[in-house]
MDAnalysis code that builds the backbone (N, CA, C; Angstrom):
import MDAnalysis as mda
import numpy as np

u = mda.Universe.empty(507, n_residues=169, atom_resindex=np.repeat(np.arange(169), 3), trajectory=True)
u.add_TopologyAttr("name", ["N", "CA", "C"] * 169)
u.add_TopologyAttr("resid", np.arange(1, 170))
u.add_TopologyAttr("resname", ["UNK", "UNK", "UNK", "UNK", "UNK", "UNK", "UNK", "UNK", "UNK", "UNK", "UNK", "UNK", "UNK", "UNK", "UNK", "UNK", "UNK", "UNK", "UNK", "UNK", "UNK", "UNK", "UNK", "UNK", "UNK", "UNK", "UNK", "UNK", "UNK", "UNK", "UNK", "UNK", "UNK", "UNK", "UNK", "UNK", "UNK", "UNK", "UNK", "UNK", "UNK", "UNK", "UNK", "UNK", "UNK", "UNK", "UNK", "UNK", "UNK", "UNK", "UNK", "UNK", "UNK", "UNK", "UNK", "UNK", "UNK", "UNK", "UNK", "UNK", "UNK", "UNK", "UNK", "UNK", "UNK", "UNK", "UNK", "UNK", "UNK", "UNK", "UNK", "UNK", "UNK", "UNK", "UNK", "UNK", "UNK", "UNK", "UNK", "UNK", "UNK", "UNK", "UNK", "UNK", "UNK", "UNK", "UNK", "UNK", "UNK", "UNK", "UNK", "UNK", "UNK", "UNK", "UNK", "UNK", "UNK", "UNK", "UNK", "UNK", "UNK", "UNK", "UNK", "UNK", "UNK", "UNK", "UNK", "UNK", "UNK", "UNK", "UNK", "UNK", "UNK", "UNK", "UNK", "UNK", "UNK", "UNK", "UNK", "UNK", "UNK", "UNK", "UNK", "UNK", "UNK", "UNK", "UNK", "UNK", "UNK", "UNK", "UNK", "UNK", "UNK", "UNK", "UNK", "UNK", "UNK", "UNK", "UNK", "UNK", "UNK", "UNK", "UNK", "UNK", "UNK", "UNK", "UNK", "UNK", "UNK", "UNK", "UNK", "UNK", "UNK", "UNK", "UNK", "UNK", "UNK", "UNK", "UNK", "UNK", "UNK", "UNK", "UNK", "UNK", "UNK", "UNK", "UNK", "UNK", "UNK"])
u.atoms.positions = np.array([
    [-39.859, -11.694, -10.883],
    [-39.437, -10.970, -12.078],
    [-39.291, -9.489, -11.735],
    [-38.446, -9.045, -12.003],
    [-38.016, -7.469, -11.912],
    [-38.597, -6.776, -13.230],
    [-39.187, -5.914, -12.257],
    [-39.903, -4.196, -13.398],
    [-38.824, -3.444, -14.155],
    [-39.246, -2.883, -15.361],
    [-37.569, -1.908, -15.693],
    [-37.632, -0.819, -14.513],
    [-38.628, -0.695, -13.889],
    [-38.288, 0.537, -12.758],
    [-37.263, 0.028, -11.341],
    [-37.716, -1.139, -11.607],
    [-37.048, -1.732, -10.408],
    [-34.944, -2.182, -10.724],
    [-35.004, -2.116, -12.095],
    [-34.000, -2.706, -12.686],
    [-33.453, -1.073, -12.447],
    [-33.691, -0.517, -13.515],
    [-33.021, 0.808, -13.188],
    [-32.938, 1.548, -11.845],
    [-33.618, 1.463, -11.040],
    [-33.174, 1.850, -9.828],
    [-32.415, 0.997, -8.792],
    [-32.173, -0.177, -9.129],
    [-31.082, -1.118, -9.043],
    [-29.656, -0.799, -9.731],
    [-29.506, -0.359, -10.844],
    [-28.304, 0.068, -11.628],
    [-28.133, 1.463, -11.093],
    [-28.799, 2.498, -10.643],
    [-28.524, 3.472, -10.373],
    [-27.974, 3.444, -8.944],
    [-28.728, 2.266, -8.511],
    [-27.931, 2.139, -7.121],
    [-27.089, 1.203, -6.391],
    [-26.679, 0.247, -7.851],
    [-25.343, -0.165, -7.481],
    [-25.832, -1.918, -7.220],
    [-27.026, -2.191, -7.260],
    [-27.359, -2.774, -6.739],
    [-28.284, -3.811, -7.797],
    [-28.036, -4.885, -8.123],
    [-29.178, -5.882, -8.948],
    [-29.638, -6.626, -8.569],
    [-29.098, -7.438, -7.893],
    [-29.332, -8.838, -7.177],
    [-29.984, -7.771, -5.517],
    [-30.822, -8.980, -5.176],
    [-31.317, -8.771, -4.038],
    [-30.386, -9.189, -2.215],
    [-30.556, -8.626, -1.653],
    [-29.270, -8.323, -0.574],
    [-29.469, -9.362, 0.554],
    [-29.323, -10.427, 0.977],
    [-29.950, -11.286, 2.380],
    [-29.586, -9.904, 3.151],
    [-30.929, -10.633, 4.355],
    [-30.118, -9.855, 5.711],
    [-29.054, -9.853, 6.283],
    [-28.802, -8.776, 6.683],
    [-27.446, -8.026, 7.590],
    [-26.068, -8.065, 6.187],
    [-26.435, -8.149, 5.119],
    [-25.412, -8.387, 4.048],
    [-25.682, -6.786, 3.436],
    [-24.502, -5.932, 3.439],
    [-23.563, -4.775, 2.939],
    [-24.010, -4.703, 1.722],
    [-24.062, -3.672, 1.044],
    [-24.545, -3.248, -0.249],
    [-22.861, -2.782, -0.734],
    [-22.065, -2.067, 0.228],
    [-20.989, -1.655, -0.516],
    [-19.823, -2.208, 0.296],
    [-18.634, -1.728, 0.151],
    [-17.417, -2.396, 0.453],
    [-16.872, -0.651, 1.648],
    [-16.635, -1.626, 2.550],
    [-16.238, -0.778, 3.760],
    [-15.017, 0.218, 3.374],
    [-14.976, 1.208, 3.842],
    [-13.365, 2.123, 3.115],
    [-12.474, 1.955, 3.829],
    [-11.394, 0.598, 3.374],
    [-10.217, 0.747, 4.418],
    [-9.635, -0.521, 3.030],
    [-8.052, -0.376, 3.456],
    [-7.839, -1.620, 2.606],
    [-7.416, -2.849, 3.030],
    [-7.360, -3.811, 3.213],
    [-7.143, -5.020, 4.302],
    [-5.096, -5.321, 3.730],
    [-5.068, -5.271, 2.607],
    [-3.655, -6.017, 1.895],
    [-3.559, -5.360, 0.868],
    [-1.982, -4.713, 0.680],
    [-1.527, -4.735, -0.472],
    [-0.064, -5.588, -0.848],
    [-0.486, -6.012, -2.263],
    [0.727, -7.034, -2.265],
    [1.272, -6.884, -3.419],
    [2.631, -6.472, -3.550],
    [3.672, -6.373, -4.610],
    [3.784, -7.498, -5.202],
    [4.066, -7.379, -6.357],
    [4.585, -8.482, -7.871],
    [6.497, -8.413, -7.678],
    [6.960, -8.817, -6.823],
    [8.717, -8.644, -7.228],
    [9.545, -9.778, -7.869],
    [10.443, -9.743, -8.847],
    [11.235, -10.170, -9.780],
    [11.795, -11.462, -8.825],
    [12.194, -10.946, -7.613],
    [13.118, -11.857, -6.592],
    [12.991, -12.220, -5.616],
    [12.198, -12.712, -4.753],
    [11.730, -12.892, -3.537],
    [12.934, -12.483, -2.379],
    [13.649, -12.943, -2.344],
    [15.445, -12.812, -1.478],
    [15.839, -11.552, -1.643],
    [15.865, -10.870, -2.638],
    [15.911, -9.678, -2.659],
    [15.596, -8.565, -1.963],
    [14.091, -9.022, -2.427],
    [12.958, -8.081, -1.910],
    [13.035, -8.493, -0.466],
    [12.737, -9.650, 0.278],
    [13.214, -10.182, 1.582],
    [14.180, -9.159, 2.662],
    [15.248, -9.525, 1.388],
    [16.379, -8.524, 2.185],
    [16.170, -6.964, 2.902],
    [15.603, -6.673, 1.340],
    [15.544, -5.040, 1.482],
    [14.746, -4.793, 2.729],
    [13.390, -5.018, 2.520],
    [12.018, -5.074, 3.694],
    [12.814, -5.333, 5.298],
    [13.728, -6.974, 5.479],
    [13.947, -7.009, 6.838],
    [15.153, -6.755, 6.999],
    [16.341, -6.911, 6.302],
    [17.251, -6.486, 6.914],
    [17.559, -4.694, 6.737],
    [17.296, -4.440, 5.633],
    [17.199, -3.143, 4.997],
    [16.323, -2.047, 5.912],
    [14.762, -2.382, 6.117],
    [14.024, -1.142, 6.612],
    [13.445, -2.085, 8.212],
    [14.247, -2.857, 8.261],
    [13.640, -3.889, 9.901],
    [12.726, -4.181, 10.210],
    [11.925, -4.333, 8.819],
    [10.613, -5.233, 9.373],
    [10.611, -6.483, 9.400],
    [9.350, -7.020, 9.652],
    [9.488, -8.757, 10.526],
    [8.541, -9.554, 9.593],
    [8.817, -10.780, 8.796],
    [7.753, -11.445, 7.992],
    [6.916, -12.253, 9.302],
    [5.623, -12.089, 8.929],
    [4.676, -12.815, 9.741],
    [4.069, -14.229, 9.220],
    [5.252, -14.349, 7.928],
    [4.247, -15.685, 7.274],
    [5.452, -15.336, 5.999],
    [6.206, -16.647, 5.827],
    [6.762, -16.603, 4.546],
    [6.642, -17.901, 4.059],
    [7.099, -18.683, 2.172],
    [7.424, -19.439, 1.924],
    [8.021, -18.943, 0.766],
    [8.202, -20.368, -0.542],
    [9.129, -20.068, -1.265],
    [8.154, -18.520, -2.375],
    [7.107, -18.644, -2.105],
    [6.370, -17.632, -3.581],
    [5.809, -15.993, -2.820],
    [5.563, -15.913, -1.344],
    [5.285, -15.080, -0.054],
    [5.655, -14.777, 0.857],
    [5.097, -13.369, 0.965],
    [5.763, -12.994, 2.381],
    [4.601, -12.231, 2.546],
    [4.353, -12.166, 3.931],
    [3.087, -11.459, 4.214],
    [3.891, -10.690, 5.406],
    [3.915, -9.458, 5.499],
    [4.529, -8.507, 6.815],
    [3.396, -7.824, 7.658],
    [2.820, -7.653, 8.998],
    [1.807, -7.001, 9.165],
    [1.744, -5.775, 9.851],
    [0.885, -4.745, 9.156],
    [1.796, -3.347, 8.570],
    [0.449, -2.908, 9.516],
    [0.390, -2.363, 10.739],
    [-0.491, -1.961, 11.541],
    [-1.571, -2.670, 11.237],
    [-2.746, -1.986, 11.114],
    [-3.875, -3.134, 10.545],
    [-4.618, -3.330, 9.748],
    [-3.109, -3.802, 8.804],
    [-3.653, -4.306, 7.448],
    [-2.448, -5.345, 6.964],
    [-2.177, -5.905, 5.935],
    [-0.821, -6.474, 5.927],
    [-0.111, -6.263, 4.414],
    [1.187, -6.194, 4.435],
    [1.783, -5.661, 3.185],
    [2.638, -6.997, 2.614],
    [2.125, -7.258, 1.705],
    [2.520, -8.686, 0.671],
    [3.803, -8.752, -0.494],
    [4.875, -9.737, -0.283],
    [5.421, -9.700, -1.533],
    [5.392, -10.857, -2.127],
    [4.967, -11.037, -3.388],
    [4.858, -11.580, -4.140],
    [5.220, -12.123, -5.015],
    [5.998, -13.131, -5.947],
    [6.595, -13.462, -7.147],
    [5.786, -12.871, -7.942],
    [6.341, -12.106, -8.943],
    [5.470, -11.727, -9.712],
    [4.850, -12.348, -11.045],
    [5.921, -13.514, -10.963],
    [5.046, -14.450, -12.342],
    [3.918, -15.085, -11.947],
    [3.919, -15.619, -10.516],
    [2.875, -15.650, -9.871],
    [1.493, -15.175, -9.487],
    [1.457, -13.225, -9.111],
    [0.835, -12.791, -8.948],
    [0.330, -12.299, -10.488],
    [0.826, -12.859, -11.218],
    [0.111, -12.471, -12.788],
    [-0.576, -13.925, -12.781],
    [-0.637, -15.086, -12.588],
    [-1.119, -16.292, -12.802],
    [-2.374, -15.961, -11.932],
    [-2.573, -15.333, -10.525],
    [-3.443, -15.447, -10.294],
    [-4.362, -14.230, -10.440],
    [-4.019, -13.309, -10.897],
    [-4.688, -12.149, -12.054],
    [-5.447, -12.986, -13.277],
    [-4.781, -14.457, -13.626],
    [-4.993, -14.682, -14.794],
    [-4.615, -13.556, -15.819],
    [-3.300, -13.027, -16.105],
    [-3.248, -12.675, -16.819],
    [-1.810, -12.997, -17.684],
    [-1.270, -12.600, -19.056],
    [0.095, -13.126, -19.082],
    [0.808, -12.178, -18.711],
    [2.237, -12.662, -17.941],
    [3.368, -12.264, -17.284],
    [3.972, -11.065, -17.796],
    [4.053, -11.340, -19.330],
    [4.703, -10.862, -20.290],
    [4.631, -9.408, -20.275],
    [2.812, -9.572, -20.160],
    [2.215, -8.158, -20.455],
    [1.621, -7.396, -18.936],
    [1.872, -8.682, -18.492],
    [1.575, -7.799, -16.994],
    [1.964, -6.640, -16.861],
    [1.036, -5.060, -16.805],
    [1.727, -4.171, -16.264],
    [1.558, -3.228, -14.701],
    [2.127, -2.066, -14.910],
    [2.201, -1.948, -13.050],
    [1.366, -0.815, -12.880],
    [0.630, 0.065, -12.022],
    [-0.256, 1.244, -12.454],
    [0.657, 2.599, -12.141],
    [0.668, 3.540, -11.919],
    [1.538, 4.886, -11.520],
    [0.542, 4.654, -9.986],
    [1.437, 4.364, -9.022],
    [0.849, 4.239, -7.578],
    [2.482, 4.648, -6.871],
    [2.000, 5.259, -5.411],
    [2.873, 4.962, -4.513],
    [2.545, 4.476, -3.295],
    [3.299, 3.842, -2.312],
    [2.779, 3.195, -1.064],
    [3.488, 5.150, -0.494],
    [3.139, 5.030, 0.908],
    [3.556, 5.958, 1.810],
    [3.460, 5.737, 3.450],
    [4.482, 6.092, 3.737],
    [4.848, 6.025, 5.463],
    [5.359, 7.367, 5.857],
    [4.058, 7.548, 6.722],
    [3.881, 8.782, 7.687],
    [4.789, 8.403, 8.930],
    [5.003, 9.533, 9.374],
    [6.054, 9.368, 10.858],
    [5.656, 10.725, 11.463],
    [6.030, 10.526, 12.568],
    [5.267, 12.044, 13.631],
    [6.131, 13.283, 13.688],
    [6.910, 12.767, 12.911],
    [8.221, 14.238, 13.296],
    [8.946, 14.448, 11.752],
    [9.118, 15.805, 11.352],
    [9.747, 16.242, 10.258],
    [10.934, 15.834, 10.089],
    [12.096, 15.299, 11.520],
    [13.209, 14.985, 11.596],
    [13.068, 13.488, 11.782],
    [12.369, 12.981, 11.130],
    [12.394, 10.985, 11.095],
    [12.424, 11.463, 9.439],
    [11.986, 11.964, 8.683],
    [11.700, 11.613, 7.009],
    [13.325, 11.017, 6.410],
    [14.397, 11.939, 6.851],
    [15.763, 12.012, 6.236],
    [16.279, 10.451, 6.690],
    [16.062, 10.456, 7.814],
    [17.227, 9.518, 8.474],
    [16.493, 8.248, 7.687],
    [15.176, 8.101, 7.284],
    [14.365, 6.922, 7.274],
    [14.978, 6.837, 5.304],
    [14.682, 7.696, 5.233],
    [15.055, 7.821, 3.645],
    [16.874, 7.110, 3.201],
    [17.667, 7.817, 3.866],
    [18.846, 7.544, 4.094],
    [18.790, 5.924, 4.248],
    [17.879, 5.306, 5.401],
    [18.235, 4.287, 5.545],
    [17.765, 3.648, 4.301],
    [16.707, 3.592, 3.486],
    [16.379, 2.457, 2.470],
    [17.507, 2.577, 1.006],
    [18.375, 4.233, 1.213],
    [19.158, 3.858, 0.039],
    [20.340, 2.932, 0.650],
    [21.005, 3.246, 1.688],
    [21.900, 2.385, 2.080],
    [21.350, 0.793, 1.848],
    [20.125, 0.628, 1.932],
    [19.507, -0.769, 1.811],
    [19.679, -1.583, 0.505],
    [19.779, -0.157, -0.431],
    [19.610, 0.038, -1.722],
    [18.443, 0.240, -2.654],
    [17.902, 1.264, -2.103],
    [16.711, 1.985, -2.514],
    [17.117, 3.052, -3.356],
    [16.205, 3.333, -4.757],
    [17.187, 4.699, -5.762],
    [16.132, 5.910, -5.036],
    [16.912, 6.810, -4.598],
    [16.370, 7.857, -4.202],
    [15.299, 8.574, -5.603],
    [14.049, 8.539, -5.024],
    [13.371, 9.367, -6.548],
    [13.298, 10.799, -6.427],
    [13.410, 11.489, -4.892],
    [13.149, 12.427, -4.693],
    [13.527, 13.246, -2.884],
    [14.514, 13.962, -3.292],
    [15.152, 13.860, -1.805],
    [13.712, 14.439, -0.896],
    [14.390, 14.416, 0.336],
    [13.022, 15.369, 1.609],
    [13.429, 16.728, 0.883],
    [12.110, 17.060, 1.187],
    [12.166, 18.911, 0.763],
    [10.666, 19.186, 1.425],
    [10.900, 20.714, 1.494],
    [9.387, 20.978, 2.020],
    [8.215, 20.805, 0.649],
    [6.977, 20.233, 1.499],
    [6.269, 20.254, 0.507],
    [5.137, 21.287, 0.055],
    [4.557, 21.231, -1.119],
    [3.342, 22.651, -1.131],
    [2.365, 22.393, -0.366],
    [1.978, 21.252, 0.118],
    [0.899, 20.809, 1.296],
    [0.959, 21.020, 2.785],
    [2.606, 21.539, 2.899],
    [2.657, 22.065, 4.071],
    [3.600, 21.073, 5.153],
    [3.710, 19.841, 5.155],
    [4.483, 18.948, 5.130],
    [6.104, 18.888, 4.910],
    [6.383, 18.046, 4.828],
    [7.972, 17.347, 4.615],
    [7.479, 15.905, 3.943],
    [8.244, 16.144, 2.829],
    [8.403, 14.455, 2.172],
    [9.587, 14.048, 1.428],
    [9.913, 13.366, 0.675],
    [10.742, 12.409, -0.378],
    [10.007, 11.576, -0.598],
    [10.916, 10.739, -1.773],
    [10.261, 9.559, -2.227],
    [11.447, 8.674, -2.767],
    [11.701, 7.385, -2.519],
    [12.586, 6.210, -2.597],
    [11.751, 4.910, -3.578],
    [12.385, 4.241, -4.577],
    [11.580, 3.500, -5.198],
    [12.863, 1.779, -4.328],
    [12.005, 0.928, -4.267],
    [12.153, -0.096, -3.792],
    [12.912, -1.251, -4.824],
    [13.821, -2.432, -4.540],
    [14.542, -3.082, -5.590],
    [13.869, -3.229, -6.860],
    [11.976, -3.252, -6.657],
    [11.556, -3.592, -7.968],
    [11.034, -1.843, -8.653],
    [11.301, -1.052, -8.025],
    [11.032, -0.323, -8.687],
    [9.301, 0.418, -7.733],
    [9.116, -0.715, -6.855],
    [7.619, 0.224, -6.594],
    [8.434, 1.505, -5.586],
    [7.303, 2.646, -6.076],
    [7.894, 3.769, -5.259],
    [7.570, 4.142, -3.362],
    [7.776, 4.690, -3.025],
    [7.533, 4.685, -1.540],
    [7.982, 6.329, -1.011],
    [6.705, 6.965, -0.525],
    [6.904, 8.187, -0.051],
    [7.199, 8.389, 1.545],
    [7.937, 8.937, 1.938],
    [8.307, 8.533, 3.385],
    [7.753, 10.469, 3.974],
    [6.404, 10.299, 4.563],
    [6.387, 12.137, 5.274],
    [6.157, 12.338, 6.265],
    [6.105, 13.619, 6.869],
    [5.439, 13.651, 8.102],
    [4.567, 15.336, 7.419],
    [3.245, 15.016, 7.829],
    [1.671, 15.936, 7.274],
    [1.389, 16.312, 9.176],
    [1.581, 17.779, 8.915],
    [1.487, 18.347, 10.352],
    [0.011, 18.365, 10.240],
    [-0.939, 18.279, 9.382],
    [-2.500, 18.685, 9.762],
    [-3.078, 17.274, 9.653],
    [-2.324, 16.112, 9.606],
    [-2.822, 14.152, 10.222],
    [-2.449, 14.109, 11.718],
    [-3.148, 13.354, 11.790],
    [-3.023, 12.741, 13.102],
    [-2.210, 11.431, 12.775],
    [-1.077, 11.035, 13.472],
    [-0.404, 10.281, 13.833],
    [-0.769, 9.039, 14.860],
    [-1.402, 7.997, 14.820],
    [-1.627, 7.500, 16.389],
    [-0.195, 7.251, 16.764],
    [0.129, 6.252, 18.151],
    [1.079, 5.505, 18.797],
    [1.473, 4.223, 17.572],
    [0.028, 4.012, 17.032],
    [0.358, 2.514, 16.564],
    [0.701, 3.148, 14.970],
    [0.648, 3.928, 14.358],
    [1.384, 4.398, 12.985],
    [-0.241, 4.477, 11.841],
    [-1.379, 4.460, 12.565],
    [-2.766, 4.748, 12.312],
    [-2.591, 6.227, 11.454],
    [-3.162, 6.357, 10.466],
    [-3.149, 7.660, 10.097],
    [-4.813, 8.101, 10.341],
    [-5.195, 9.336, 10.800],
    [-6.506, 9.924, 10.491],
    [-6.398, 11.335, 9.843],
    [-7.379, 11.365, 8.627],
    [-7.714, 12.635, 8.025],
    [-7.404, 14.137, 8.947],
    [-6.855, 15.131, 9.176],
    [-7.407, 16.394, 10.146],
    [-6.456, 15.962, 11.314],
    [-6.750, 17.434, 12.028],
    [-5.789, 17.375, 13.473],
    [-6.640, 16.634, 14.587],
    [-8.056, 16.765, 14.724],
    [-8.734, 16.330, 15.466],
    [-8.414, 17.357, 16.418],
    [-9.072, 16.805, 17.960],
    [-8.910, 17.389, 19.325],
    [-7.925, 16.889, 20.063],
])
């Protein structure tokens, strides 16, 4: 039986239930998947591989899973991804989010941008310098999710498209 001292310092710390060993109290900071709700699967298909040349690592008729350095980026039917929200379709709504793709050079933002309207992407916001010191735009995708394309001179860039906080050494 739990004390209220023990209860409240359980709620204060996130924590009620008791933890087995080697088992995490919190959730690691990174995100494993994000996965879009889109109207059209073929569509969206298109845009992603023939449009911006990426490669599905796993498709069928309701998915596509693409793997986006290391994590993987999902599209989804979206009557679907409301069924397994459990929620209705109808009212399903979307949050004010953007995805973003960093690149190592101020002169990749345009050409990359360029390419997703030719894909048929609505430009939301051409490249311009930004107040952060940077270069960005922003392109919203067939369903509408948005997508910031920059290059942030004070990130680190890896080889593999890794972003880290700072310039480092």
């Amino acid at each position: 039986m739990w004390t209220r001292r023990e209860l409240l310092v359980g709620i204060t710390a996130g924590l009620l239930l008791p933890h087995g060993k080697g088992e995490s109290h919190t959730m690691d900071q990174r995100i494993s998947l994000v996965t879009l709700g889109v109207k059209d699967l073929s569509i969206s298909k298109r845009f992603y591989s023939e449009g911006l040349g990426w490669k599905p690592a796993f498709e069928n008729k309701e998915i596509i899973f693409f793997q986006a350095g290391g994590m993987v980026f999902a599209l989804f039917l979206r009557d679907k991804l409301a069924a397994d929200f459990q929620v209705d379709p109808v009212a399903f709504g979307r949050a004010a989010m953007a995805l973003a793709y960093n690149v190592h050079a101020k002169g990749e933002v345009d050409p990359l941008i360029k390419r997703a309207a030719a894909a048929g992407a609505t430009i939301l916001k051409p490249a311009q310098q930004a107040t952060w010191g940077g270069y960005s735009g922003y392109f919203a995708d067939p369903d509408g999710f948005a997508w910031e394309v920059a290059w942030n001179p004070a990130w680190r860039l890896a080889p593999d498209g890794s972003v880290a906080l700072g310039r480092g050494e």
